[in-house]
C-alpha positions in Angstrom: 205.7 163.4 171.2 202.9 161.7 173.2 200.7 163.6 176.1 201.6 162.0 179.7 199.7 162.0 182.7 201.6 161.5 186.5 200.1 158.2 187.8 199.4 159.5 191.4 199.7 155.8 193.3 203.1 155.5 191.7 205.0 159.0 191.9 205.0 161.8 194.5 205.3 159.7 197.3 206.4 162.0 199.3 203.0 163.8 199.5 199.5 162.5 200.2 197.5 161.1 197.9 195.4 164.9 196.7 198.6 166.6 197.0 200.3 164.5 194.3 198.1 166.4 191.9 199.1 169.8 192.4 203.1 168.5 192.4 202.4 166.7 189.2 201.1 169.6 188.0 204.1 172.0 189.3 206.6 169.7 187.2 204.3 170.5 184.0 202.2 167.2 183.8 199.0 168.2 182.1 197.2 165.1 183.5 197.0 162.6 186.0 196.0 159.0 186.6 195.1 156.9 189.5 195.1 153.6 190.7 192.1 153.7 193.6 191.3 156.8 194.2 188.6 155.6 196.9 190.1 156.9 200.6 189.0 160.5 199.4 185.5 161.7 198.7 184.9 162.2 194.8 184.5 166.0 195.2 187.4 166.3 197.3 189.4 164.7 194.2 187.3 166.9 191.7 188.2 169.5 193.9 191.9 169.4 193.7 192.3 168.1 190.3 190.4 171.8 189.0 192.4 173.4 191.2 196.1 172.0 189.7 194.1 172.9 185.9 194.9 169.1 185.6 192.6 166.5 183.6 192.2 163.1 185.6 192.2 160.5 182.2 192.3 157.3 184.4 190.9 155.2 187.4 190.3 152.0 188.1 187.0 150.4 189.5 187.2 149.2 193.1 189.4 146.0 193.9 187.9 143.8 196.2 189.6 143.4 199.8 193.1 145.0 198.4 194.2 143.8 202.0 194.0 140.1 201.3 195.9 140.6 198.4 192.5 141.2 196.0 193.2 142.7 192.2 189.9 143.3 190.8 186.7 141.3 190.9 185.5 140.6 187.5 186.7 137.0 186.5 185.9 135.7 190.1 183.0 133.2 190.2 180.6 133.1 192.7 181.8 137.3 193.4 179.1 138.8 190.9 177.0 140.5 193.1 180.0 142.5 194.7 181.7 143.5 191.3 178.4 144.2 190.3 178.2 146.6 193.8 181.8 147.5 192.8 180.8 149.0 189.6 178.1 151.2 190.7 180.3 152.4 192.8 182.6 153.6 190.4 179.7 154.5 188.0 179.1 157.5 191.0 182.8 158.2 191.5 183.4 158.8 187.8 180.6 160.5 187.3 181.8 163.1 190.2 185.4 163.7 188.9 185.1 163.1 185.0 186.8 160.3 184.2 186.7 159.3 180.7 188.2 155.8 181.3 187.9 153.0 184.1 190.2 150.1 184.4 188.4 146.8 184.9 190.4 144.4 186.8 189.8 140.9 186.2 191.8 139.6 189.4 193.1 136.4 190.7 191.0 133.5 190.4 191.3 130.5 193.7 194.0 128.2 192.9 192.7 124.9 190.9 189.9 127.5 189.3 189.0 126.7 185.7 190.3 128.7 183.6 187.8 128.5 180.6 185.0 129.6 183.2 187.0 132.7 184.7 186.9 134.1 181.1 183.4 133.2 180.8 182.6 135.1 184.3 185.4 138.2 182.8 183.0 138.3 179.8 179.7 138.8 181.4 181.1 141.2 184.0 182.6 143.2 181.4 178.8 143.4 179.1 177.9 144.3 182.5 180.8 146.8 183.5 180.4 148.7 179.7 176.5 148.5 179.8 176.8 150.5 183.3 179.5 153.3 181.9 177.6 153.8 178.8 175.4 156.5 180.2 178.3 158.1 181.5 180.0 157.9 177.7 183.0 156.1 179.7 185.5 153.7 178.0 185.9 150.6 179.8 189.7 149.3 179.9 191.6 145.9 180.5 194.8 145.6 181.0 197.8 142.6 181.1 199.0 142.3 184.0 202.7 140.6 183.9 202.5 137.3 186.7 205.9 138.0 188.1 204.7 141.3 190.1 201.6 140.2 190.4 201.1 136.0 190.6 198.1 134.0 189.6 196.4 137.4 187.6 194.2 136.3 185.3 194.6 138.7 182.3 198.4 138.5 181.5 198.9 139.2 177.5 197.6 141.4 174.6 196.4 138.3 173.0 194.1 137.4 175.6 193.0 140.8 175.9 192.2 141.1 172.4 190.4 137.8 172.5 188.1 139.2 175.3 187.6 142.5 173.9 186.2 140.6 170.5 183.4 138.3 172.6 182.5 141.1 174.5 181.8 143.0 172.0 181.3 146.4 173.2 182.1 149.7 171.5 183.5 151.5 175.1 185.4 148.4 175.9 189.3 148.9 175.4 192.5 147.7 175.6 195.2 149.4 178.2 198.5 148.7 176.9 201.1 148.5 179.5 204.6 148.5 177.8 206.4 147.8 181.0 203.9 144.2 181.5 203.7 143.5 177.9 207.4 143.9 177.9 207.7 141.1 180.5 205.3 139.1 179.7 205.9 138.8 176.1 208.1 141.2 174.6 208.0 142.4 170.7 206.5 145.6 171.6 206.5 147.6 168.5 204.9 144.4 166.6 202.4 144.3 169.4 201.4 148.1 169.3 201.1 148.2 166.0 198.9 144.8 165.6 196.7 145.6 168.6 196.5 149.6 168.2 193.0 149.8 166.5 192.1 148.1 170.6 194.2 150.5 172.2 192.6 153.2 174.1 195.2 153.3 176.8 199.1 153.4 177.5 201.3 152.9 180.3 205.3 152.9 180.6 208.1 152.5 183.4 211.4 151.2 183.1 211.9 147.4 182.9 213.0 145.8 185.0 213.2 148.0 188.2 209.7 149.4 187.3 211.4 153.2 187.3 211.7 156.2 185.4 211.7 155.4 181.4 215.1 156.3 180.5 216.2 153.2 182.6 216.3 149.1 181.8 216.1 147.8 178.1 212.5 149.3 176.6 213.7 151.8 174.0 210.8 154.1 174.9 211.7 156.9 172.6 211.6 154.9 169.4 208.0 153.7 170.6 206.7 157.1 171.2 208.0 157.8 167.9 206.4 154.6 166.6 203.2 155.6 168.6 203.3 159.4 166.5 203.1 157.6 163.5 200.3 155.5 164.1 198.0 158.6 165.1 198.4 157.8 168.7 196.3 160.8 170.1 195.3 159.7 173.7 197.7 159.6 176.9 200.6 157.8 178.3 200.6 157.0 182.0 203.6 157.4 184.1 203.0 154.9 186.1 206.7 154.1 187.6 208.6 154.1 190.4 210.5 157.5 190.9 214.3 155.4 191.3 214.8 157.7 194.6 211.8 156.6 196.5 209.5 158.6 198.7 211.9 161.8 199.1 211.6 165.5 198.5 211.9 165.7 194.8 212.2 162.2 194.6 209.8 162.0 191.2 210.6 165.4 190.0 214.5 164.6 190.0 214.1 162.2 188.0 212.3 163.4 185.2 214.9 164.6 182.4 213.4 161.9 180.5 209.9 163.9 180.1 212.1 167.5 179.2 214.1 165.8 176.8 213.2 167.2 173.4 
């Protein structure tokens, strides 16, 4: 069976953002993952993720303005100089709490933008991005994004992610498989994993189509983490649902029988 880490911007909602970790950890998650960990100093994260005995295996690279609807930076034109900004700033963020991967996001170009010159702009931001956590020894990671949660994204399939990852052309730059987008976007997942696994350095679950715990909607999960075991998957699998009770005490931690299930 897989490792999983507790995506903190997903579950827990009952507690604030640093006290996710420790309640991940009480429910016997081993790691944690977060989506923008930025509202809380580095060493305040590095701080409580020691303290829960937890290893934080994923973050992503700042957004843009997340408040004007911004998802990422990097196949923006005319935005270099920020994502460039944006990526140093992650470059001393990850360095503080240890993170062996950042997510890239690639984000959502202007209506009527080209499309053959976002990917151009995705590809040099990304040379750029993996050039920058290479002294670190980070891994670089882009992920589909499915366009029904999140409209006019610019990375949306493996196929294009595989695509990018081969003009890049970087040895840190991966692939972070999302089974609940791939799902929606383009289904097949078992033929997908096992065409695209030598790119994988990253997977996600949650139930489809609700976006909770794994055990609900049509993904048979089990028979992919058992597909996953046989193809030498040895990295982690991010939780990074919606606990089907919402922000309540216990919310997340009812709901996990999935995770104990042997």
């Amino acid at each position: 069976m897989p490792r999983f880490a507790a995506n903190i911007s997903t579950l827990y909602q009952e507690h604030s953002m640093l006290d996710r970790i420790g309640a991940a950890a009480r429910d016997g998650f081993a790691a944690v993952e977060v989506q923008s960990p930025y509202a809380a100093a580095a060493t305040e994260l590095d701080r409580a993720v020691r303290d829960a005995r937890v290893e934080l295996v994923l973050m992503n690279a700042p957004q843009g303005n997340m408040d004007a609807g911004e998802r990422g930076l990097a196949a923006l034109a005319g935005r270099e100089r920020e994502f460039e900004a944006s990526i140093a700033e992650a470059v001393d963020y990850a360095r503080t709490v240890r993170s062996p991967r950042v997510h890239v996001m690639a984000g959502k170009p202007a209506a009527g933008a080209d499309p053959a010159e976002a990917e151009e702009v995705f590809v040099r931001n990304l040379r750029h991005a993996c050039a920058a956590f290479a002294t670190l020894g980070v891994r670089v990671m882009i992920e589909p994004i499915n366009t029904r949660d999140m409209p006019g994204y610019f990375l949306t399939t493996p196929e294009q992610a595989a695509r990018i990852i081969a003009r890049v052309d970087a040895s840190n730059l991966a692939l972070q498989f999302d089974l609940y987008h791939a799902q929606i976007m383009v289904g097949d997942l078992a033929t997908r994993l096992q065409r695209y696994f030598p790119l994988i350095g990253h997977v996600q679950i949650a139930g489809v189509p609700e976006r909770n715990e794994p055990d609900t909607g049509e993904v048979n999960h089990p028979y992919l983490f058992r597909l996953l075991d046989r193809l030498g998957y040895g990295g982690w699998i991010g939780c990074e649902y919606r606990a089907a009770r919402g922000a309540v005490p216990g919310g997340t931690s009812s709901g996990l029988g999935w995770l104990r299930r042997p």
